[in-house]
N, C-alpha and C positions, 0 to 999 in steps of 0.2 A: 504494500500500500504506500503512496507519497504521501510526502513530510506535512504538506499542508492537511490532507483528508486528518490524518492522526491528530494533529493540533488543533484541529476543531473539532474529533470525536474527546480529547483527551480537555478540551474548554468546555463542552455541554457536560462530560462525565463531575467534571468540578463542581459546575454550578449547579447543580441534580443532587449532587450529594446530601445526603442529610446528615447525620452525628459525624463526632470529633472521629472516630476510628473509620468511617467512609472519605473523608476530608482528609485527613494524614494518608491514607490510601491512591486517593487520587494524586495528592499532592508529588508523593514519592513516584508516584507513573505518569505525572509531568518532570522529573528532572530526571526520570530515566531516560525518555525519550528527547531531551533537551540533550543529556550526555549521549545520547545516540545520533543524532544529527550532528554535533558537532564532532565527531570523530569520522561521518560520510563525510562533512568540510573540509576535515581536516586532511581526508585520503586524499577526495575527487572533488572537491571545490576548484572554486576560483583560485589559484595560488595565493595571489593577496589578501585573502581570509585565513592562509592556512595557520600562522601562529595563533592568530584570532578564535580558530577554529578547536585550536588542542587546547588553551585557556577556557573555552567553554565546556570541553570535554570534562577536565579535571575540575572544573568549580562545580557543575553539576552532577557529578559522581562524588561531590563534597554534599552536595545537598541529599543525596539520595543514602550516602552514608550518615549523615548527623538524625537520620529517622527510623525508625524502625521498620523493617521493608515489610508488605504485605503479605498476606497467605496468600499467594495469586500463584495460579498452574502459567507455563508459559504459552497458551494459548488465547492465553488475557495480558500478557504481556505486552502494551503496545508498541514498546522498544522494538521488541522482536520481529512485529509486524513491517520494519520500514523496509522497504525493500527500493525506493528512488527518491533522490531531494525535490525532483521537477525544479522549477525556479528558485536559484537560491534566495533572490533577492522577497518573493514572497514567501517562501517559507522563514527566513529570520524574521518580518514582520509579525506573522504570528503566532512563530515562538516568542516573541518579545511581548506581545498582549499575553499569551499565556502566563510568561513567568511573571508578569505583571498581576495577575487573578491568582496564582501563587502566592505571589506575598500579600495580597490583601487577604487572601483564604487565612496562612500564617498570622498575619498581626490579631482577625478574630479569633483563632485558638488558642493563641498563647494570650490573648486577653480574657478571655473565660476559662483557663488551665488550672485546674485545681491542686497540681503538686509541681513541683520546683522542676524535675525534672522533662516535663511537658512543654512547661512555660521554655527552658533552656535548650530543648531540641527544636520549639518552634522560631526562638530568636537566633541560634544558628543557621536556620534553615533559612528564614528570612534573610539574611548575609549572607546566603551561597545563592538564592535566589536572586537579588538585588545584582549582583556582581555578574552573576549568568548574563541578566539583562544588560547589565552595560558590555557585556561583549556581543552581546547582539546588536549594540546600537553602535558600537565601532565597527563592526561587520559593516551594517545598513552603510555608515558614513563612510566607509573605502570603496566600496561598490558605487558609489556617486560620486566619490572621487574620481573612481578608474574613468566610469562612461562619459564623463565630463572633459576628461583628458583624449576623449577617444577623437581622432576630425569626423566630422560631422558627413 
């Protein structure tokens, strides 16, 4: 399946969600697949995305490590699912809304988190998610640099 179809099945599964343990679940299978596209970047992108590309790989493999991973079979796995980027340039768009409904999803959990440990997996996670995002948005920003440089 491409990058984009996942990012929009993987933004309706967020906002669907109901309690704290469906919410951490989705959250952790958006920065799986966040670390999943940026390692296709990082192989077969654009060149000029590729450092950009392995930084995302490793901050959201940060994010997906600071949670506790789901009970999910790899057939629910969306990660698993990617099988093309299609356009880079829309798929960093919305992965970059997605990690964006990430961290809003994040700040509500760790603001209704009943024990310490909760609260401190969801403000790490929100720091690996934040960070995701601004490599998405240095991505966006060299891609418009490049096309810009290109003659017209």
């Amino acid at each position: 399946m491409d990058a984009v179809r996942l990012i929009v099945t993987s933004r309706r599964a967020l906002a669907g969600s109901g309690g704290a343990p469906q919410i951490m679940a989705e959250i952790w299978q958006a920065q799986a697949l966040a670390q999943a596209i940026g390692s296709r970047l990082a192989v077969s992108g654009p060149p000029e995305l590729r450092g950009e590309a392995l930084g995302l790989t490793e901050l959201a493999g940060r994010g997906c490590g600071v949670l506790d991973p789901p009970d999910i079979d790899t057939e629910t796995l969306r990660a698993a699912q990617l099988t093309e980027l299609g356009d880079a340039r829309q798929a960093l768009l919305c992965l970059g809304g997605l990690l964006g409904e990430v961290g809003i999803a994040l700040v509500g959990l760790a603001s209704a988190a009943d024990d310490e440990r909760t609260y401190w997996q969801c403000m790490e996670a929100i720091d690996a998610a934040d960070e995701a995002r601004d490599r998405v948005v240095e991505m966006l920003r060299k891609l418009t640099d490049r096309d810009e440089a290109l003659p017209a």
